[in-house]
C-alpha positions in Angstrom: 6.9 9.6 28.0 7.0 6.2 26.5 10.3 5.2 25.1 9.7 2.9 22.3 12.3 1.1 20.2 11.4 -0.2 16.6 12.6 -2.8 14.3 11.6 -1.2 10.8 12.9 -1.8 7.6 14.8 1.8 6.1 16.1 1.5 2.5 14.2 4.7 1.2 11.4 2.4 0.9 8.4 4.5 0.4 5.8 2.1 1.7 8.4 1.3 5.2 9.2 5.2 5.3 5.2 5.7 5.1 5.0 3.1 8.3 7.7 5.0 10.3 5.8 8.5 9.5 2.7 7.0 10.4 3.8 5.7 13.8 5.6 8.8 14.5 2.8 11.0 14.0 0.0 9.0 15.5 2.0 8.7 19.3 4.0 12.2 19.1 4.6 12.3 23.2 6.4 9.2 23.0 10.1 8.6 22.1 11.2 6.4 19.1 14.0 4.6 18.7 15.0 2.8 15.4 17.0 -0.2 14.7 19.1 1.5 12.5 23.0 2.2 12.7 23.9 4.2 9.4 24.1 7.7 8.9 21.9 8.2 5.4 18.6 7.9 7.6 19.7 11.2 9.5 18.2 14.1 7.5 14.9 12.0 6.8 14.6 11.4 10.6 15.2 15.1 11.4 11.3 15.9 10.1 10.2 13.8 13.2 11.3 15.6 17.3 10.1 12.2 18.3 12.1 9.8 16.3 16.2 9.0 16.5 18.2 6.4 15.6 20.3 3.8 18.0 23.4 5.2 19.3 26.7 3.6 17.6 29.9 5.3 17.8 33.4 5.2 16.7 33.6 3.5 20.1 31.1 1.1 19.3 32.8 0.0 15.9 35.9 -0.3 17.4 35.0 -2.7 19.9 32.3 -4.4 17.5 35.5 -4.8 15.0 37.5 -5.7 17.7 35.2 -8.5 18.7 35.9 -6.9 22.6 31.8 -6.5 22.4 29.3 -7.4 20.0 27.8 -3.9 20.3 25.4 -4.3 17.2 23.1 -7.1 18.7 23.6 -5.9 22.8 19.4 -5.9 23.2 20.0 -6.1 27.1 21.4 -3.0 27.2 18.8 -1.5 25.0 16.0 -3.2 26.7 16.9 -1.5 30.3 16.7 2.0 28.5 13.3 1.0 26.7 10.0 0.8 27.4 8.3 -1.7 24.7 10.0 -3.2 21.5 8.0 -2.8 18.2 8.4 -4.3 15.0 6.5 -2.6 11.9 6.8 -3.5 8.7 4.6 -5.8 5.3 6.4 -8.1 4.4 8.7 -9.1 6.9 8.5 -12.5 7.8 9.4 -14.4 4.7 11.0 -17.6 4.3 14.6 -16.6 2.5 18.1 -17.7 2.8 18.8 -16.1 5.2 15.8 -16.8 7.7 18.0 -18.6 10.2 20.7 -16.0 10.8 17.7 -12.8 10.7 15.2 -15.2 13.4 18.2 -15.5 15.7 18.7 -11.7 15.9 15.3 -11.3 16.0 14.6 -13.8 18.6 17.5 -12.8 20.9 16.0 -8.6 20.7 12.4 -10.2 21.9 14.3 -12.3 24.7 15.8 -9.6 26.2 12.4 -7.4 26.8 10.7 -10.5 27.6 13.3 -10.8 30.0 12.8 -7.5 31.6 8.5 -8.2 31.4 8.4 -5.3 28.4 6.3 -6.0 25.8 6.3 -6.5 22.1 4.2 -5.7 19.7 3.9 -6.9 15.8 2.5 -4.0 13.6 1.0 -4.2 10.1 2.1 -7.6 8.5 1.8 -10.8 6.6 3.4 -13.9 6.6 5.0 -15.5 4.1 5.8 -16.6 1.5 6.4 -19.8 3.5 8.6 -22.9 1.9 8.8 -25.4 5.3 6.5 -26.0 7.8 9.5 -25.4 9.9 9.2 -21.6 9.5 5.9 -21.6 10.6 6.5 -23.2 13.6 9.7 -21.3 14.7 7.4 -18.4 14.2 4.7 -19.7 16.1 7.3 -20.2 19.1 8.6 -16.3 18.2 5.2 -15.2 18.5 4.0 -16.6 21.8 6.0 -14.6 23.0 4.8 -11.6 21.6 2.3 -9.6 23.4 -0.1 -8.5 20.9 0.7 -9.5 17.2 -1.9 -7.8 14.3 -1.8 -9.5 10.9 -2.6 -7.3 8.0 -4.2 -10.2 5.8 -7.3 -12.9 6.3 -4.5 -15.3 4.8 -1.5 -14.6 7.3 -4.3 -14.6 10.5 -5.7 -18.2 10.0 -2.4 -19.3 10.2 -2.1 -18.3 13.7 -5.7 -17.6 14.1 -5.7 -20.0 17.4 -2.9 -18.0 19.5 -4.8 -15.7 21.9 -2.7 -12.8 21.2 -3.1 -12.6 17.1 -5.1 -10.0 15.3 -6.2 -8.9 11.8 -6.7 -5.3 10.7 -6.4 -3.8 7.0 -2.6 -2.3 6.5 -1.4 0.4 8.3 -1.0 2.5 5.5 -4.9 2.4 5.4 -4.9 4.4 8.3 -3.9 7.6 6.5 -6.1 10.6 6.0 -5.3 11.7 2.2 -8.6 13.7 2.4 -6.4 17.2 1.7 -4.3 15.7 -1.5 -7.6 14.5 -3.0 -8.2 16.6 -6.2 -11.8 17.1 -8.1 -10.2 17.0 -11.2 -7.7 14.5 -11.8 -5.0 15.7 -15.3 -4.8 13.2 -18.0 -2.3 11.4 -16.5 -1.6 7.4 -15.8 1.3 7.1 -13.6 2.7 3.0 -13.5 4.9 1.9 -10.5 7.8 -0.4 -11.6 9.6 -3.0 -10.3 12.6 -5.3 -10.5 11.8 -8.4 -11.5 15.2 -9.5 -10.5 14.4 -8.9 -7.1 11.0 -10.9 -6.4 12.1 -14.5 -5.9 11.4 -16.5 -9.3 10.3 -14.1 -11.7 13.4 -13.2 -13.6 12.6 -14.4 -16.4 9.8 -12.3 -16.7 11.8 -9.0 -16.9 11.7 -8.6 -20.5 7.6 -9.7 -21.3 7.2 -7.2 -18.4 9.2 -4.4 -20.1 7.5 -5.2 -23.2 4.1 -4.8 -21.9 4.7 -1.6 -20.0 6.1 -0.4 -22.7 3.1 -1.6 -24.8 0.6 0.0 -22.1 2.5 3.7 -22.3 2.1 3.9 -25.7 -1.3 2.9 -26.5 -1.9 5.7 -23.4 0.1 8.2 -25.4 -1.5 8.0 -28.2 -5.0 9.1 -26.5 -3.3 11.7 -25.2 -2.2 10.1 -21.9 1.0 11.9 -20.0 2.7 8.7 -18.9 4.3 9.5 -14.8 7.2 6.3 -14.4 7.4 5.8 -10.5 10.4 4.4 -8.4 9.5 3.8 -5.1 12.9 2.3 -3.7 16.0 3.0 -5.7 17.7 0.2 -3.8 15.3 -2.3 -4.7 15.5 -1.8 -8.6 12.9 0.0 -9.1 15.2 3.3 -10.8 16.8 1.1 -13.1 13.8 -0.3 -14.5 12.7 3.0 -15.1 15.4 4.0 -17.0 15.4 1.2 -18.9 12.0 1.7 -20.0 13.3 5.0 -20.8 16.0 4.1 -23.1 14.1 1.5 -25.3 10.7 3.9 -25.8 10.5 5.8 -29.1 11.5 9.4 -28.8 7.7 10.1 -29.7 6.7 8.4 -27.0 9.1 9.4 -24.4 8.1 13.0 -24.8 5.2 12.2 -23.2 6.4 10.6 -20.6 8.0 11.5 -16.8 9.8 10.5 -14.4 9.8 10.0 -10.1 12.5 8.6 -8.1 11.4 8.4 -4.4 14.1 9.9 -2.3 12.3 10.6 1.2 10.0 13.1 0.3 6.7 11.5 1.0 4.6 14.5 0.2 5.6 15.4 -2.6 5.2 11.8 -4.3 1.6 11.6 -2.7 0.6 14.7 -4.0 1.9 13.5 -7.7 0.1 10.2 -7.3 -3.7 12.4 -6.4 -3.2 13.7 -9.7 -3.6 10.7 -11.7 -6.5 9.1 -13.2 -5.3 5.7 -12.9 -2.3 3.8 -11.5 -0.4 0.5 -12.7 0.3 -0.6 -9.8 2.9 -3.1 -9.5 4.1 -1.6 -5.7 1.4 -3.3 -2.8 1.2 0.4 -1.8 0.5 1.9 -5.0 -2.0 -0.3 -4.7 -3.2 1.5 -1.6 -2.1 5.4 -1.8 -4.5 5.5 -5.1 -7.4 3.5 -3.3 -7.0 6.2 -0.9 -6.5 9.6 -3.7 -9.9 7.5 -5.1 -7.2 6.8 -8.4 -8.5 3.8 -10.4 -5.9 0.9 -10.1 -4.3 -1.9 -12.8 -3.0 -3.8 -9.9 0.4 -5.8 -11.2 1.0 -9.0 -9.1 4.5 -10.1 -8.0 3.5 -11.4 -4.8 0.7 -12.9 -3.3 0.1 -10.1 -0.4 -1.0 -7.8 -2.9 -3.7 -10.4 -3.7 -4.4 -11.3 -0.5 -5.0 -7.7 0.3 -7.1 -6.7 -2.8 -9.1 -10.5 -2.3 -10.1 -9.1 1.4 -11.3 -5.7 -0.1 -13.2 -8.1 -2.5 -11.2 -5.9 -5.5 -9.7 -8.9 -6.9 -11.4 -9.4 -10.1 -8.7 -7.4 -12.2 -5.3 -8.2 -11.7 -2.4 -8.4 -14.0 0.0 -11.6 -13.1 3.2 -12.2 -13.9 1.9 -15.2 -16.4 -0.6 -12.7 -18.2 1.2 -9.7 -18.4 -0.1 -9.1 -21.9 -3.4 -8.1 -20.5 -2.1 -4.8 -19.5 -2.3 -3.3 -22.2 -5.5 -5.2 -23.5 -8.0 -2.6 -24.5 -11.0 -4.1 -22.2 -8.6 -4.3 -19.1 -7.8 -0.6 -19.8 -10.6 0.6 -19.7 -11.4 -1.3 -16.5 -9.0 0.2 -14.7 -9.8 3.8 -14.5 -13.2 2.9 -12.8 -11.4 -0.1 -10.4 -12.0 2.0 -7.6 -13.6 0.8 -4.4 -15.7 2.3 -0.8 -12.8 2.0 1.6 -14.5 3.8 4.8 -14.6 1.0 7.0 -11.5 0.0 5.6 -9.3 3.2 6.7 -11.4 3.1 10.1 -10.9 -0.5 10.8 -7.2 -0.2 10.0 -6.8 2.2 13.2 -7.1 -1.3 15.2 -3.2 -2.4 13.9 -2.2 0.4 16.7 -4.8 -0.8 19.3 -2.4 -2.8 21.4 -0.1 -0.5 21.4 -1.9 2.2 22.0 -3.5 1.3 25.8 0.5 0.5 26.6 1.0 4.1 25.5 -1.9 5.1 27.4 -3.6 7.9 24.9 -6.6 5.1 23.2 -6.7 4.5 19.6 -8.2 7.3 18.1 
């Protein structure tokens, strides 16, 4: 048995939980551990035999407090005790604030397994946004020594396109069969997943044309008869309060057709809401996908350029909603639009099965 650890980003993010779940179930003879110190996670992990978090103790916090050890970032020890180092994850090599002080951890955990001759493996992301060429080349130095890194994105791949070791395959998320959630007959139901402005760099000022033309969108819905489903995918990322603010400022003859889902770690359960719907505003990258996948028809909301990249790749990108244009959400043409913006995504799903190829001949079981 393989004994893996894993750098993965866990906020009750459904699109991160979704990449964790995947792995998990696609290698369940080998051992996961995640980078990941706080007791929340621990009844979401106990779904998986195959997944457990880093050990730190009251021992640990002692001597991390008492700056005897620096127990939190000791990769040598946890590179004797593992086999490969994995990092999974969208959007996790952006240029922010705090680059410096996250490339340093990050470069000292792939040191000390390519210390040891363990690989490392990069699973499912982009890169970028990017400010200074001098993030690109500190992650061109971070890569090399990477054994097998797989881009989800044409955009993020020709950056690094001449490094023997990069790859490009469709996001991981792809990779899941939804063929069982798929329903014949759809209820009249639009479901819209929101998002914090406040928390995608430079669009803050945007919060209230966005509310405005949600709110816009729900109600023209309503009134054909539309039951409205408001999604949060990650409470810690804003998504909950925008929600309820939506909530409060809708007319009570519109919020009676209108519902509500807050994302809490039960990823069946919000899957199997999101196959009922006939179409999606989708301002979350993996709304975007999960609907592609239920065959749900997509308004595709653009805070970031990933989701265009993504959509541009699929050769979907001739409706989108950006953050300059919001007003065409609710325009009656671009409505309509959406319920039929669906696309063929066979070769899609299969070729997204190549993110774990690498990874998979270390594990030794192929890449079915």
């Amino acid at each position: 048995m393989k004994k893996i650890f894993v750098d993965v980003y866990l906020s009750f993010n459904f699109g991160d939980d979704l990449f964790l779940d995947i792995l998990a179930k696609r290698f369940p003879h080998s051992q996961f551990t995640v980078n990941y110190v706080g007791e929340n996670y621990d009844e979401f992990l106990k779904r998986y035999p195959n997944v457990k978090r880093r050990t730190y103790t009251s021992v640990h916090k002692v001597m991390q407090r008492l700056k005897i050890k620096d127990t939190l970032t000791d990769y040598q020890s946890i590179a004797k005790e593992q086999d490969a180092l994995v990092f999974i994850g969208g959007s996790i090599f952006r240029e922010e604030s705090f680059h410096e002080a996250l490339y340093a951890d990050r470069l000292k955990m792939v040191q000390a397994f390519k210390a040891l001759n363990k690989p490392v493996y990069i699973i499912g992301a982009n890169f970028g946004p990017v400010k200074t060429q001098k993030f690109v080349e500190d992650y061109r130095r971070f890569y090399e020594l990477c054994t097998d890194v797989c881009f989800r994105d044409q955009a993020s791949y020709q950056i690094f396109q001449g490094m023997p070791n990069v790859r490009l395959a469709p996001d991981v998320i792809f990779s899941l069969d939804l063929e069982n959630y798929t329903v014949k007959t759809p209820l009249k139901r639009v479901g819209f997943s929101v998002i914090d402005v406040h928390h995608k760099e430079g669009l803050a000022d945007r919060e209230e044309a966005y509310l405005q033309s949600t709110m816009q969108t729900i109600e023209q819905l309503t009134k054909e008869g539309y039951e409205c489903w408001l999604l949060s995918f990650c409470a810690n990322e804003g998504d909950t309060g925008v929600l309820h603010k939506l909530l409060e400022r809708l007319p009570n003859s519109v919020k009676s057709h209108v519902k509500t889902y807050e994302y809490t770690g039960d990823i069946e359960a919000l899957i199997l809401l999101m196959s009922t719907f006939q179409m999606c505003v989708a301002a979350r990258f993996h709304a975007n996908i999960i609907s592609l996948l239920l065959n749900v028809g997509i308004m595709p909301v653009i805070y970031s350029s990933k989701t265009t990249q993504m959509l541009k790749d699929l050769k979907l990108d001739h409706l989108l909603i950006e953050m300059d244009g919001l007003e065409q959400m609710h325009d009656e043409q671009t409505l309509r639009s959406a319920f039929n913006n669906k696309a063929n995504i066979e070769q899609t799903k299969f070729d997204a099965n190549r993110q774990f190829e690498a990874l998979s001949k270390f594990i030794g079981q192929g890449n079915d």
